[in-house]
C-alpha positions as a printed NumPy array, in Angstrom:
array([[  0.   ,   0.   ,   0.   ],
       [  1.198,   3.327,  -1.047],
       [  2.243,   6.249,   1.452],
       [  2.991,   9.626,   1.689],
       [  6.449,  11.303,   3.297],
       [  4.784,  11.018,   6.656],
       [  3.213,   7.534,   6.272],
       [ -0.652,   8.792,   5.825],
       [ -2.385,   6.613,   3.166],
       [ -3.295,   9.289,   0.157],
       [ -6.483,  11.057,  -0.043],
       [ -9.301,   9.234,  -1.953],
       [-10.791,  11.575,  -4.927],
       [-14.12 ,  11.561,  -3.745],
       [-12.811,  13.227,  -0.548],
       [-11.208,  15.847,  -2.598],
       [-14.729,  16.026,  -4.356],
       [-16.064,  16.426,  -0.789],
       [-13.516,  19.239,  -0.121],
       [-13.891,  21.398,  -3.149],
       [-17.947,  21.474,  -3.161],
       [-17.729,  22.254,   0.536],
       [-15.692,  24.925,  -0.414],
       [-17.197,  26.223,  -2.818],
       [-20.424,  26.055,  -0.901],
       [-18.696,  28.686,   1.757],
       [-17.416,  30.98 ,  -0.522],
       [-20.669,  31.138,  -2.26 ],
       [-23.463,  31.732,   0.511],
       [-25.867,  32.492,  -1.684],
       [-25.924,  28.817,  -3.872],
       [-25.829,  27.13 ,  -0.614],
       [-28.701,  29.2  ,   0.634],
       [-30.867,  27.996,  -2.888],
       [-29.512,  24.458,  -1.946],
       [-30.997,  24.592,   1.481],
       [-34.615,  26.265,   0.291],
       [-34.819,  24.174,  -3.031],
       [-36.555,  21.262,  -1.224],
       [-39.139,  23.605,   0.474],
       [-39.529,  26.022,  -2.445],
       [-40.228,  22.51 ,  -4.242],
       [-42.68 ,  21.027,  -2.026],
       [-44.249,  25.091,  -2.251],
       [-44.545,  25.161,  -5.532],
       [-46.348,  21.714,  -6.175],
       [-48.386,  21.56 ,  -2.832],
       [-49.647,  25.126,  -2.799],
       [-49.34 ,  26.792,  -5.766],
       [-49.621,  24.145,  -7.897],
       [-53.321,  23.347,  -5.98 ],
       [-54.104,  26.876,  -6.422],
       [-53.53 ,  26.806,  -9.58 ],
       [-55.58 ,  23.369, -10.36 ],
       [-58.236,  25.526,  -8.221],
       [-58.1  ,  29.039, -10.726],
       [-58.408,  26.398, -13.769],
       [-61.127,  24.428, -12.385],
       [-63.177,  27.33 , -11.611],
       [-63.297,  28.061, -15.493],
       [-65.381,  24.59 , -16.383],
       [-68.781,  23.676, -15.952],
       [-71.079,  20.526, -15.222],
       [-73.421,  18.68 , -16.866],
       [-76.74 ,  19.645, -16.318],
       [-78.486,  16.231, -16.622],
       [-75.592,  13.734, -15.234],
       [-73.553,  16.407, -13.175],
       [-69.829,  15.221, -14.889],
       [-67.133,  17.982, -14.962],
       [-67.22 ,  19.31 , -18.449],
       [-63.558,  20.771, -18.851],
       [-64.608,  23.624, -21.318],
       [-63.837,  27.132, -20.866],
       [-66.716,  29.241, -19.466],
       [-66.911,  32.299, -17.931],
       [-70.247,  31.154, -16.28 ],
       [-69.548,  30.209, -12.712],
       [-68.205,  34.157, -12.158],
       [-70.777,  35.594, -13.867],
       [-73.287,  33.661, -11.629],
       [-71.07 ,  34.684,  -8.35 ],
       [-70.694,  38.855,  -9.283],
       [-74.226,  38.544, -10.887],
       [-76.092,  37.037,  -7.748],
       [-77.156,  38.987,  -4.987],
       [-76.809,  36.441,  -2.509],
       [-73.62 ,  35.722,  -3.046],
       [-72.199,  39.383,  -2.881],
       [-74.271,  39.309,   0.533],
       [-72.347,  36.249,   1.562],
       [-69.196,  37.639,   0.597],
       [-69.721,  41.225,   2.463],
       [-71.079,  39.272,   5.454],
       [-67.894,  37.105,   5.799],
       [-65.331,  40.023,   5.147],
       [-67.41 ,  41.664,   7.873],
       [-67.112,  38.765,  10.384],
       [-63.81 ,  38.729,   9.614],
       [-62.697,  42.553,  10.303],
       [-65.225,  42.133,  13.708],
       [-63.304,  38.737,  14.834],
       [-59.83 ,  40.825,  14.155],
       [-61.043,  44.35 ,  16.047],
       [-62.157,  41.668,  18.886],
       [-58.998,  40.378,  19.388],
       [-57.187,  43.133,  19.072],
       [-58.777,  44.85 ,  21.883],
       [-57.98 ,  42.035,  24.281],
       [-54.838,  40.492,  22.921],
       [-53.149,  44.327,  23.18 ],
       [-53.386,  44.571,  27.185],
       [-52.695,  41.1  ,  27.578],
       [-49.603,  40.876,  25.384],
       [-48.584,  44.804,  27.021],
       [-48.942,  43.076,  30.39 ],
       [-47.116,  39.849,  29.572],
       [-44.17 ,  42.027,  28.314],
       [-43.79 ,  44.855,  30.208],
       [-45.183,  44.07 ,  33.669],
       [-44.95 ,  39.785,  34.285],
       [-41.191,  38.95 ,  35.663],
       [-39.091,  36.173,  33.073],
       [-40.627,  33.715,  34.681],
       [-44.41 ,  34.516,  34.971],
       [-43.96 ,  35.406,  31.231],
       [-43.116,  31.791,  30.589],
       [-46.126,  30.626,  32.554],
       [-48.422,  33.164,  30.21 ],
       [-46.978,  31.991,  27.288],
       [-47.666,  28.764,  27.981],
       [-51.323,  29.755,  29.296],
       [-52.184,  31.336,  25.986],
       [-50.903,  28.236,  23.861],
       [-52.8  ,  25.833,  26.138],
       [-56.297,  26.299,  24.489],
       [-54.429,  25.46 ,  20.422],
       [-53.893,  22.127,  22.43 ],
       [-57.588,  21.216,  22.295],
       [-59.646,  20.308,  19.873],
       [-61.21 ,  22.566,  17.538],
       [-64.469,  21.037,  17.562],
       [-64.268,  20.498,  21.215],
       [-63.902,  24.38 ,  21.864],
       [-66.351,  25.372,  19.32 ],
       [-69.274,  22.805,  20.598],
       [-68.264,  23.997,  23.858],
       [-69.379,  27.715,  23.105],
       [-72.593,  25.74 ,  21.354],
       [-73.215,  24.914,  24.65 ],
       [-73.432,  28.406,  26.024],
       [-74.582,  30.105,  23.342],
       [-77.135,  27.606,  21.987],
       [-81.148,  28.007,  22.331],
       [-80.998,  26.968,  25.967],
       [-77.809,  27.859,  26.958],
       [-76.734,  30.322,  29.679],
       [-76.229,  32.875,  26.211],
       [-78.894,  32.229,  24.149],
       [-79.588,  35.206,  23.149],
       [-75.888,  34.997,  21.183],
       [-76.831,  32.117,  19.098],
       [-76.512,  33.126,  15.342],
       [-73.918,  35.112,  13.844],
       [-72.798,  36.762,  16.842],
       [-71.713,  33.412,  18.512],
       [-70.047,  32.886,  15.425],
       [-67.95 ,  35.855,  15.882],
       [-67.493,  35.277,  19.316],
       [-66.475,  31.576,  18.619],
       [-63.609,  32.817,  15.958],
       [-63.119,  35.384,  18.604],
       [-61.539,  33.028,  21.025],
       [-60.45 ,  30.801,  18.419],
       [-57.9  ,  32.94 ,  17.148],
       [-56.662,  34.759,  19.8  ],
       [-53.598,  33.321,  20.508],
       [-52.413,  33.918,  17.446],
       [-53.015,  37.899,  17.563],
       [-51.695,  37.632,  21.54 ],
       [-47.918,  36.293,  20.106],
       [-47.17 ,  38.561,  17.28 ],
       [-48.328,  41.772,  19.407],
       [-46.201,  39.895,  22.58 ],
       [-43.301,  38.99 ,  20.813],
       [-43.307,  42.881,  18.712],
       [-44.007,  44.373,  22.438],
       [-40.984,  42.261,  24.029],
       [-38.516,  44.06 ,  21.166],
       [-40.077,  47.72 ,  22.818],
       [-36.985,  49.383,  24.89 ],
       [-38.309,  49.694,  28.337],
       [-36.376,  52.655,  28.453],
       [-38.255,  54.419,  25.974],
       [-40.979,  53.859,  27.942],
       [-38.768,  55.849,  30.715],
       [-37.835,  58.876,  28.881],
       [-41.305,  58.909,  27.437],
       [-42.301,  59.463,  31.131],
       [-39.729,  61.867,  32.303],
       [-40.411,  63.953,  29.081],
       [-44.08 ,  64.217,  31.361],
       [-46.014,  62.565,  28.484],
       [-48.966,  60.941,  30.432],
       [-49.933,  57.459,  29.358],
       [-52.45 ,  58.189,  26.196],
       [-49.738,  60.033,  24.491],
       [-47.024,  57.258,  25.49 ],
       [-49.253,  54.888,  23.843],
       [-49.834,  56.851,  20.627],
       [-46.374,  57.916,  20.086],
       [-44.687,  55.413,  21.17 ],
       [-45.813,  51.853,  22.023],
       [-48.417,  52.118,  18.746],
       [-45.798,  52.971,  16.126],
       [-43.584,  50.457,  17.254],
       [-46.191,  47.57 ,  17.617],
       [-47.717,  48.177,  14.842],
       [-46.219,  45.669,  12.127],
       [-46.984,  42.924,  14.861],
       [-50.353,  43.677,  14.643],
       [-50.529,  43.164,  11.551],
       [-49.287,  40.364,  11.746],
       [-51.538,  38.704,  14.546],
       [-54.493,  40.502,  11.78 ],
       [-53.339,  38.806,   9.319],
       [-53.778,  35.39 ,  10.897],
       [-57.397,  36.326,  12.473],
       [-58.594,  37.958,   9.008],
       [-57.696,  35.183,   6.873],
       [-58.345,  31.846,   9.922],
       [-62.336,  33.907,   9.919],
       [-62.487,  34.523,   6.262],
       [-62.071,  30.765,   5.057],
       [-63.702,  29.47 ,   8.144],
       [-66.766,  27.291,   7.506],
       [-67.066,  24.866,  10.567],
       [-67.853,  27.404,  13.726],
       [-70.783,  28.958,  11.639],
       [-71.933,  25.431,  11.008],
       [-71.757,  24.543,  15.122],
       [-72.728,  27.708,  16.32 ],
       [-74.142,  29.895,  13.503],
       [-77.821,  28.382,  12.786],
       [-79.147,  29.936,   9.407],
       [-76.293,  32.657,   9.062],
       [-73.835,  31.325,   6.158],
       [-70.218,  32.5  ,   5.021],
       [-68.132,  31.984,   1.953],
       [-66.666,  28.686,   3.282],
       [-70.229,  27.115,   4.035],
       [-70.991,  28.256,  -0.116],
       [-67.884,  26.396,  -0.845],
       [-68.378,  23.112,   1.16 ],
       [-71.912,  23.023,   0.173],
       [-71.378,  23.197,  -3.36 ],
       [-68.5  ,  20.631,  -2.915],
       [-70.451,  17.876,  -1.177],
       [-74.704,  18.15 ,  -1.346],
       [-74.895,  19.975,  -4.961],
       [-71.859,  18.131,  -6.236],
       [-70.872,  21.563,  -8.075],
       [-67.147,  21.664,  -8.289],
       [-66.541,  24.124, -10.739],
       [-68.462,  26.382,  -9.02 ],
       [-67.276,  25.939,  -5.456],
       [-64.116,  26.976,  -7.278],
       [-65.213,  30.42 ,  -8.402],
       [-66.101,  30.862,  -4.933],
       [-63.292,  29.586,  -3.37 ],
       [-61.288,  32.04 ,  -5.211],
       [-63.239,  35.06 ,  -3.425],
       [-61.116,  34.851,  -0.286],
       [-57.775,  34.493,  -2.396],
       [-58.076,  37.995,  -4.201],
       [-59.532,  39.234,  -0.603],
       [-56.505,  38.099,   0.913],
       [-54.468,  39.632,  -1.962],
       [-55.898,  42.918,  -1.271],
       [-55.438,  42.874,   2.471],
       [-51.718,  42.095,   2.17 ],
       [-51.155,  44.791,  -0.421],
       [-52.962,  47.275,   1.763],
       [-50.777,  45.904,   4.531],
       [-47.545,  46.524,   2.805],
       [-48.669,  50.128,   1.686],
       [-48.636,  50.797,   5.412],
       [-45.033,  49.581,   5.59 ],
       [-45.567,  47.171,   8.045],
       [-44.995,  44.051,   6.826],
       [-41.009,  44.949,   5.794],
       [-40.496,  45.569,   9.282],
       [-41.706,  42.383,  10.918]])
């Protein structure tokens, strides 16, 4: 066997392979950094964009009126039936409308709670919070929202609620953990100092608030609105639980899918909450908040 000078055996080429792609790799960070995203960019691209996509296309053919097959022919039909009929724009305003109350709701409850898990709790009663407000995402969804069924049903102790405003409430305290984090975690980032100069400057606690704990909070509020706006917008099962009559854009979309066997259409509608969602983003990065998450 074959040594070197100092008795080593002599490197095998695929370990100077090895040693010039590793190299390589470190002097260019930004190939390694595609390398390490191409598998999730992958699984991106076919899982969710590629479904959306199969979703825009399908929304485009029709069925048969007499057997109910998918006809894959072009037609504008299932959108003109959506912006044409009245119920449907009613359906669409009403869940856009759920959807902004279910966000204002937990705003106004997840602010003081994520101010006072920040700024007031010591380290180690803002573990125990944390923990407190990701307890309920252990449950069951269906659990939690037959539980509020039970209190806000015909002869519950809220009965009066039953309807569309126990829906709201339900995706009320569905969501709010996740408009508690973002707001906690943007609030935790919030020099207490600031807070101290604000003081000493003798601005009183309104104008501390608006000057300086609201500008700087901000993008995590949109962020926690982002998840309640878009969780209420597609939601479909709550308003079938707790909702009676009332319907929303998801109930159009399931119900087309399963009783009336409609899939085309279903599609058209299921595309409502996609541009909605488009707009709300844009509109959210007009403020500027989302490049400073």
């Amino acid at each position: 066997m074959t040594t070197t000078a100092q008795g080593a055996p002599p490197a095998s080429p695929a370990g100077g392979v090895r040693r010039r792609v590793a190299a390589g790799l470190h002097r260019h960070a930004g190939l390694r950094l595609s390398l390490l995203l191409s598998a999730p960019l992958a699984w991106l691209g076919v899982a969710y964009l590629g479904a959306l996509a199969a979703l825009f296309v399908t929304a485009f053919w029709g069925t048969d009126p007499f057997t109910g097959e998918l006809v894959r022919v072009f037609t504008w039909a299932n959108f003109r039936d959506l912006v044409t009929g009245e119920v449907y724009r009613t359906i669409a305003l009403r869940s856009v409308g759920v959807a902004a109350a279910v966000t204002l709701i937990d705003l106004v409850v997840a602010f003081p709670m994520a101010f006072a898990m920040a700024k007031l709790a010591s380290p180690r009663a803002q573990r125990w919070l944390v923990i407190a407000v990701l307890t309920p995402l252990w449950a069951s969804y269906l659990v939690k929202a037959y539980a509020w069924r039970v209190m806000l049903g015909a002869e519950g102790l809220l009965g009066w609620g039953y309807g569309l405003t126990a829906t709201v409430l339900t995706l009320a305290y569905l969501w709010l953990p996740y408009m508690i984090l973002p707001i906690y975690a943007g609030l935790e980032r919030l020099p207490g100092s600031m807070l101290d100069a604000a003081a000493d400057l003798g601005a009183r606690g309104g104008r501390v608030f608006r000057t300086v704990v609201w500008p700087l909070a901000f993008p995590a509020v949109v962020a926690g609105s982002v998840f309640t706006f878009s969780l209420s917008l597609g939601d479909y099962i709550a308003v079938k639980i707790v909702g009676g009559k009332s319907q929303l854009i998801g109930n159009v979309v399931y119900d087309n899918i399963g009783a009336a066997n409609n899939l085309p259409f279903a599609a058209a509608v299921a595309t409502v909450p996609v541009l909605i969602m488009l707009g709300y983003l844009a509109a959210a990065r007009r403020t500027g908040a989302l490049e400073n998450l």
